[in-house]
N, C-alpha and C positions, 0 to 999 in steps of 0.2 A: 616592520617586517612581519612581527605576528597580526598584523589584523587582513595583510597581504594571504599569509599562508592560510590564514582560517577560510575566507573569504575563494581561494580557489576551491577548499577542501568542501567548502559548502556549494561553489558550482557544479564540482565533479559530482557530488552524491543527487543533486539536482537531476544533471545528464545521464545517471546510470540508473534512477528512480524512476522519472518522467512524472508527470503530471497525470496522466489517464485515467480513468475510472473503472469502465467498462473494458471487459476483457473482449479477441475482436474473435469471432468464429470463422476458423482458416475456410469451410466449407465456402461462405458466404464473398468470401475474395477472391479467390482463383479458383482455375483449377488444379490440381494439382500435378506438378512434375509427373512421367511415366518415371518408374522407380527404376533403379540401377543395382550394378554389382549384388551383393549381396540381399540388398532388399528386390531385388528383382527376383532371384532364388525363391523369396517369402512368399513374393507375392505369387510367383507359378506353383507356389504349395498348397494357396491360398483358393486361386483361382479350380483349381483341382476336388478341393475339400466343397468352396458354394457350388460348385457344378455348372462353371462357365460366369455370368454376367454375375457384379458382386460390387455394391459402392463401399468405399473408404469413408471411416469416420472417423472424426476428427475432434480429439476434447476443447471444450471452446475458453476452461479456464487453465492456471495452474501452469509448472514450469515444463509440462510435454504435452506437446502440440500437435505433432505426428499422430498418423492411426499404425502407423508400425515402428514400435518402440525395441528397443533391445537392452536388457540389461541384464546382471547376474543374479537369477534366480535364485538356481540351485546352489550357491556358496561354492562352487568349483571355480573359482577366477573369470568361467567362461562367459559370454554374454547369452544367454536364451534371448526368446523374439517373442512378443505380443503384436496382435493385430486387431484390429478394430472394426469390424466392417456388416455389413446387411447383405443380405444374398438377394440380389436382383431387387425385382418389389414386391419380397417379403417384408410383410405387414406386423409380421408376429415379434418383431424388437430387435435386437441388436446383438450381434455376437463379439467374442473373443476367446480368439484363439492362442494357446502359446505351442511356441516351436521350440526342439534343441537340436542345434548340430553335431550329428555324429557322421561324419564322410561326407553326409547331407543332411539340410531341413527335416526332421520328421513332428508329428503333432504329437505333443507330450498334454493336451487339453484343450477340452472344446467345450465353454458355457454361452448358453441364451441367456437374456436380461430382457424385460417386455418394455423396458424405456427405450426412446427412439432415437434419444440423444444421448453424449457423452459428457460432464461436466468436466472431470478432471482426473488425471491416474499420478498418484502420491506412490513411493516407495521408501520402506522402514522396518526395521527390526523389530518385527510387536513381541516378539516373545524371545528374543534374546539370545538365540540358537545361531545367531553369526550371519544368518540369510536373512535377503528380504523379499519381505511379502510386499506385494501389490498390494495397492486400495482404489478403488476405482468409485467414483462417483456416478452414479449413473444418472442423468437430470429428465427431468418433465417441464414439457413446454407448457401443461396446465396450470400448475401452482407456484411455477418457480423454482421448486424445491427437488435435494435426489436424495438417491436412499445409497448407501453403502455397501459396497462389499469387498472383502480382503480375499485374496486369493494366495495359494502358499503350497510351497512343494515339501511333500511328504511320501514317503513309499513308493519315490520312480515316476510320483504325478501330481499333477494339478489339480490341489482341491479346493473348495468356495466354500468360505463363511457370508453366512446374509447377516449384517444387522439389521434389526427391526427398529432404523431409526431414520426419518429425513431430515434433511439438513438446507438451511440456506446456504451456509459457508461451511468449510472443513480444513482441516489444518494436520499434519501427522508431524509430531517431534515428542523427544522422552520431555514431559512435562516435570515427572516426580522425580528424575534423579535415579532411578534406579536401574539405568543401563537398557529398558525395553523403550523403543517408540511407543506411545498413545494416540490413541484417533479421539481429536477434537471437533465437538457440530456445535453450530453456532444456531438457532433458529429467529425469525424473526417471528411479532405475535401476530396469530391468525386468530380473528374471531375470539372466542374466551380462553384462547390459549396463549398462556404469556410468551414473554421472551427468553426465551433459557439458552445454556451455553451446555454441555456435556463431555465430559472427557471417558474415554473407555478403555480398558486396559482388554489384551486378546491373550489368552494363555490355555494353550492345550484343545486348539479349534473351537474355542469359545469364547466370548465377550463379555466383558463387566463394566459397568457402569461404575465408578470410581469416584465420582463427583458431579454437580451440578451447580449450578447458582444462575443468579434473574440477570437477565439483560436489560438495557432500557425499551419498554413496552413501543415506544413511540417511531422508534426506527421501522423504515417499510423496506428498506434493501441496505447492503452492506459495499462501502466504496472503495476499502482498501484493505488489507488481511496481511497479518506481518507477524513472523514466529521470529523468536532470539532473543538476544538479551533486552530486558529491560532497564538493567544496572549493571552494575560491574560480580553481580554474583546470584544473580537472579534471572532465569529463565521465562518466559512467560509470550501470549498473544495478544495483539492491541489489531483492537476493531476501530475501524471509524465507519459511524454507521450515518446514511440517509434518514433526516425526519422530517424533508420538504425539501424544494428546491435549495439547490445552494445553502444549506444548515447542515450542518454533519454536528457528532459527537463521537466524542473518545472511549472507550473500554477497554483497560487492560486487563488481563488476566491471569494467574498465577499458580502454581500451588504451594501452597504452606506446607511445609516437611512435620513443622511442630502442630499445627491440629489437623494433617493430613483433608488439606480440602479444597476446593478451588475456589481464589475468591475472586471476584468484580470490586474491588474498594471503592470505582467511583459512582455503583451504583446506589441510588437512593429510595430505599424500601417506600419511603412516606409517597415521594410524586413518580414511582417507578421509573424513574430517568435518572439519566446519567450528564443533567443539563448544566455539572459545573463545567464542562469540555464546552460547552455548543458553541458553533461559531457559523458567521455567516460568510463565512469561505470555502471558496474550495480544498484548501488546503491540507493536506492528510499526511500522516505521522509518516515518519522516514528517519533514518540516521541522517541527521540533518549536517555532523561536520566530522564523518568518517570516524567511529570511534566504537564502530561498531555495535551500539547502543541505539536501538529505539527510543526518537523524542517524538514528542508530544505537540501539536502547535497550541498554547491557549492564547485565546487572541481577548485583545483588552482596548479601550475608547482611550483615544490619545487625551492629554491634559487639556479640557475647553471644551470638550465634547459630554454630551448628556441625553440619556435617554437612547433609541437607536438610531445611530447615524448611519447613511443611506451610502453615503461615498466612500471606499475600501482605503483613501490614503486617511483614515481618520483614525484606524485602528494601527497598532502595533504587535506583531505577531512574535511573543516569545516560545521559545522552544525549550522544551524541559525535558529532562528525564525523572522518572518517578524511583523513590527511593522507599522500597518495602517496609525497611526496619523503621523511619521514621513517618511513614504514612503522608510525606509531603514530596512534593514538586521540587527539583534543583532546576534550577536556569540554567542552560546555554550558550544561547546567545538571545539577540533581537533584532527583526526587521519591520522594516514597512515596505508592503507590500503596493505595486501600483499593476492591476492584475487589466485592466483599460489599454493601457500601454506597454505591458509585459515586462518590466520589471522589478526588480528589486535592490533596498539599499539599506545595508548593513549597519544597525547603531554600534556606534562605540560605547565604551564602559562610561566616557568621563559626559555621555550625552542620557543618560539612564535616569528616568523622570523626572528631566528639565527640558523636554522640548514637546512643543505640537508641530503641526502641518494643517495646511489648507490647501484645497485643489483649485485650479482655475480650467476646467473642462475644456474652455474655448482656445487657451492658449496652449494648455496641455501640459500645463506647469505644477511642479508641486513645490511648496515653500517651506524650509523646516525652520522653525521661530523656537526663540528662548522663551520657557514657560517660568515665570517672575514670580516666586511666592514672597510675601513681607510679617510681618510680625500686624500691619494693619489692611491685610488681604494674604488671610495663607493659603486661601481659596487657590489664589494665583492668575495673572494675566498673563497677555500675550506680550513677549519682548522683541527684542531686534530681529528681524531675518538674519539665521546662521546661511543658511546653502539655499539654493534654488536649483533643481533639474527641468529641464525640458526637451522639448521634442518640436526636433523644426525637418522641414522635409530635405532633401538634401537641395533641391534648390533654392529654399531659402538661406540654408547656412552657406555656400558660395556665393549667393547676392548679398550678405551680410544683413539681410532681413530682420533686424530682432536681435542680432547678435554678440553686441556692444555688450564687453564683459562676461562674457563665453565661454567656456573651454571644453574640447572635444574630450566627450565620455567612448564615446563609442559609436560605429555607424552598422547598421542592419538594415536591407529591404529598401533602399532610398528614402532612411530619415537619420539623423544624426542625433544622438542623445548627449546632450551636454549642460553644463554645471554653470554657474558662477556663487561667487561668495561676497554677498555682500557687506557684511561686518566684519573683514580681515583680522582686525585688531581686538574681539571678542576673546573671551576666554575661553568660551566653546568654538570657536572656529575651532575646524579642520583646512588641513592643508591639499594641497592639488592630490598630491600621490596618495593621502588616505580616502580622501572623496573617490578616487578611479580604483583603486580598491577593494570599496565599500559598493560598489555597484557593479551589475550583474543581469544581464536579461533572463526572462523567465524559461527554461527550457520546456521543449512541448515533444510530445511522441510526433 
């Protein structure tokens, strides 16, 4: 029953997470809905203010998507409105505007920004005064990169802080503990400029730089970005960054209370990289089994394998969380991953470095074997076939095609994924209901 319960809790975090990389720009998909109720009000306030024809913009990262956002500003319970938008084909950048209701809509601030895009709008208490400020990313289709600004109500209006900072990625949550949100930038290296992280603390319409520390130089874009806990008492952000196709690494990052500073522990001053994480999957950090902890995937060559192996059912993907005080990795769990055929299967504890896998491409099979160490080979060989999964299409599994000693795992899409065990009487065998399980297809956005 526990490896039942873990195993759904590791599908759901799957399905709520997704797979994706790339965040998708609403502009570039549709059009958008004409606006209604209330945001229809914005937008005739809107349309008033650009002086007739006016496009909506839309952030293309981040948890708001919209170009007309509503939240509370001004620490009145009530919601204020942001808007997002270019007036006709004004050339000259990008505005936003915020509104408050009082009877009606009226403009409580109106700033120009000369980027033509939007990357993302964060909202957070930088200074500790019970309200939140906006932070807006504002992005460049040239370099990749935006610059920041916080926006915040003070004296009946809407004022703008610019930071003099660009960023590839950005993050806002209290890093230090001390009850104020911080704006975190992540950059990647340009030219002689390394890879650095930055956090900055905003107090009394102005910015401080708080901390800094190296990134790994080698990353060229950033694939997934994740604030919250790292441990059970540790707050911190874990990058997984791009450094070629299909290679990601890991970076988590912290602040220390006790030498007030942000660190990177996995980076490595001597080869500027962060390449004990690397892996050649796609794979990227998630609360892997609802515990609301950021793990870590480190992926490792199954027993038999040496050197790099080209086929993904080779590796096993364990999932860690990182424990600060001790400066090491705790395990999770483990899987192996079959990302060809979309899924995955769950090791158990009593199968933890005594078994390999080998693929058979053509049958579309994977074979999990007892891995035999002795006292005159501790090296270890290859032992009985524990389990076999495969994948037959759905008309071969009704013509019983291949099927002799079979049992349905699951069907999807017209193919049916199923098991057999051929060592029953192994002491690593698993049984029917732990093998269904233990397996899981890959969920996709």
């Amino acid at each position: 029953m526990k490896l039942k319960a873990v195993a759904v809790a590791v599908v759901l975090s799957l399905l709520l997470s997704g797979c994706s990389f790339l965040g998708l720009d609403a502009q570039t998909l549709m059009q958008p809905p004409k606006p209604t109720g209330e945001k229809a009000d914005i937008h005739a306030l809107l349309e008033s203010k650009a002086g007739g024809k006016m496009t909506l913009k839309y952030p293309s990262n981040g948890d708001y998507r919209s170009a007309i956002i509503t939240h509370d500003i001004c620490g009145d319970k009530n919601e204020e409105a942001m808007a997002i938008y270019q007036k006709g084909d004004d050339s000259t950048g990008t505005n936003i505007m915020f509104m408050k209701k009082d009877g009606k809509w009226m403009d409580m601030g109106f700033f120009n920004n000369p980027a033509a895009q939007v990357d993302k709008v964060c909202f957070g208490d930088l200074n500790g005064d019970g309200k939140d400020e906006v932070i807006v990313g504002w992005g460049s289709s040239l370099n990749n990169t935006s610059t920041v600004c916080v926006y915040y109500y003070k004296n009946g209006k809407m004022n703008e802080l610019k930071l003099d900072q660009n960023y590839t990625e950005m993050a806002v949550m209290d890093f230090d503990g001390n009850g104020r949100d911080d704006i975190f930038t992540a950059n990647v290296s340009v030219g002689d400029e390394p890879a650095l992280a930055r956090l900055y603390s905003v107090k009394d319409g102005t910015a401080e730089m708080i901390g800094s520390c190296r990134l790994d130089n080698g990353v060229t874009k950033y694939a997934s970005v994740q604030t919250g806990l790292i441990n059970e008492n540790q707050k911190g952000i874990v990058l997984d960054g791009m450094k070629s196709a299909n290679t990601l690494v890991t970076e988590v990052l912290y602040w220390d209370k006790t030498t007030k500073t942000l660190k990177s522990p996995f980076y490595d001053p001597k080869t500027q990289t962060a390449n004990y994480t690397m892996r050649n999957t796609s794979v990227v950090s998630k609360d892997i089994n609802g515990d609301k902890i950021i793990e870590v995937p480190i992926v490792n060559l199954l027993p038999g394998y040496t050197g790099t192996a080209t086929e993904d059912a080779a590796y096993v993907t364990n999932w860690q969380r990182y424990d600060t005080q001790t400066n090491t990795f705790i395990r999770v769990m483990s899987m192996v991953l079959n990302y060809s055929d979309g899924y995955w299967f769950l090791i158990p504890e009593i199968w933890g470095g005594k078994i390999t896998t080998k693929t058979d491409t053509a049958t579309r099979t994977i074979t999990f074997y007892e891995w035999v160490t002795t006292k005159k080979n501790p090296e270890g060989a290859q032992g009985a076939a524990l389990l076999k999964i495969q994948v037959f299409t759905r008309k071969e599994w009704e013509e019983g095609t291949g099927t002799s000693g079979f049992f349905e795992l699951m069907d999807s899409n017209n193919l049916v994924f199923a098991a057999s065990c051929p060592s029953p009487d192994r002491p690593l065998s698993l049984g029917i209901s732990d093998v269904k399980n233990s397996f899981k297809l890959i969920s996709a956005d």
